[in-house]
matplotlib code that plots the C-alpha trace (Angstrom):
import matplotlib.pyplot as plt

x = [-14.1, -14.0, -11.9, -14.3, -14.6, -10.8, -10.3, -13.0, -11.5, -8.1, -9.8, -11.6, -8.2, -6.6, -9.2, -9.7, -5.6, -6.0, -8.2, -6.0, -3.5, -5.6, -6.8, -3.4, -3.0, -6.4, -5.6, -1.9, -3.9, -6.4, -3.5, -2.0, -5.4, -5.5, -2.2, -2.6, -6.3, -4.1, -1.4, -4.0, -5.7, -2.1, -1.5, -4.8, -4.5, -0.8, -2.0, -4.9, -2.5, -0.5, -3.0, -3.9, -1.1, -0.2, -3.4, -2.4, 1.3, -1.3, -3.0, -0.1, 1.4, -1.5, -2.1, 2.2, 1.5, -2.0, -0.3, 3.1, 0.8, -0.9, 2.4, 4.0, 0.6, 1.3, 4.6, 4.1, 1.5, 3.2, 3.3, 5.2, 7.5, 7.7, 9.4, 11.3, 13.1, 13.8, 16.7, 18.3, 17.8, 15.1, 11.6, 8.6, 8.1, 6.1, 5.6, 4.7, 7.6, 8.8, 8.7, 11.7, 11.3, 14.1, 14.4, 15.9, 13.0, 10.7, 9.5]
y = [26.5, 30.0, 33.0, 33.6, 30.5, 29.8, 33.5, 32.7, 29.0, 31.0, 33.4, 30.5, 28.8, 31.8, 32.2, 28.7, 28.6, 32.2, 30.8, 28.0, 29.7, 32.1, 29.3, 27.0, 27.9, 26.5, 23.2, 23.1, 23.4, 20.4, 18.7, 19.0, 18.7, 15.5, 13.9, 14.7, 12.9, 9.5, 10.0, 10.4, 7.2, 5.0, 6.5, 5.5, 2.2, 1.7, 3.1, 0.5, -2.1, -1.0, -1.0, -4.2, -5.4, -3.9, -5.7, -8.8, -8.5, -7.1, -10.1, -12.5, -10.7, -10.9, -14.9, -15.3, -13.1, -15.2, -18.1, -17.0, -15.8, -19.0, -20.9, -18.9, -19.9, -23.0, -23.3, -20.5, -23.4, -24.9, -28.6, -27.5, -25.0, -28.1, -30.4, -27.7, -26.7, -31.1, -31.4, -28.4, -30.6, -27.9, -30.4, -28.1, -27.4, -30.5, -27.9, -24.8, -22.5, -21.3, -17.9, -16.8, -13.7, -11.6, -11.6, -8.0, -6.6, -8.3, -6.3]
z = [-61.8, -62.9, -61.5, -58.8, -57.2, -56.9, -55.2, -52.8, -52.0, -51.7, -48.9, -47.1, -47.1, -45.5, -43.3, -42.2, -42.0, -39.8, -37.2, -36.8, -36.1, -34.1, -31.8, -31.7, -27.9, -27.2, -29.5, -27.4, -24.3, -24.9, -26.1, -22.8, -20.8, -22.7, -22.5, -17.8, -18.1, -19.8, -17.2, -14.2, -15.8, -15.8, -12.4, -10.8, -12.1, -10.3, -7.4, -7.1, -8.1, -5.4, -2.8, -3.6, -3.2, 0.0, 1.2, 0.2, 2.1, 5.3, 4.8, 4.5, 7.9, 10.0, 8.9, 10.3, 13.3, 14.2, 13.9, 15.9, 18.6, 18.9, 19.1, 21.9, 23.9, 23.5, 24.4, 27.2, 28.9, 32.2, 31.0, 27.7, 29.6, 32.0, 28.9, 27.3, 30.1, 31.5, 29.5, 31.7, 35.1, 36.5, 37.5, 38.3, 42.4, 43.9, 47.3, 47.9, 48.0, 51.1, 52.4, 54.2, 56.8, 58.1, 61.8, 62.3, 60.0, 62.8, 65.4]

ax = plt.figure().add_subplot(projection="3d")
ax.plot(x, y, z, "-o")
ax.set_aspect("equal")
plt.show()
């Protein structure tokens, strides 16, 4: 390479090695623009995680309170309240009850 050629590669080299420098705020910025779009990325994918599994523990809860539910109908049903309660001595009514007035509240 002669003279000429070496002096214009040192210019270019300046040049190119000026702009760089000139535009290393914008290379910073899409740096950071870059690194936020990897973290929103991670984050969205906890957050479904997350959610799923939140649906899963809804799901879970609702199966325990179905089957709670049904249970408490069936032991809320007279002829089971009838043999849970035996053991105690108390038998269900075989009469009507009776209704007992007050005489000084009759007029």
């Amino acid at each position: 390479m002669n003279s000429k050629g070496k002096k214009k590669s040192k210019i270019l080299g300046l040049i190119r090695y000026q702009w760089i420098l000139k535009n290393l705020p914008y290379f910073l910025f899409l740096a950071l623009l870059a690194v936020i779009y990897i973290y929103n990325g991670h984050y969205a994918d906890r957050v479904v995680r997350d959610i799923g599994k939140t649906g899963r523990e809804l799901q879970e809860l609702q199966y325990e309170f179905k089957s709670l539910k049904s249970e408490v109908m069936f032991r809320s049903k007279q002829s089971e309240l009838a043999k849970a309660v035996e053991p105690f001595g108390l038998k269900p009514l075989s009469s009507p009850p009776l209704v007992l007035n007050d005489s000084a509240n009759m007029k």
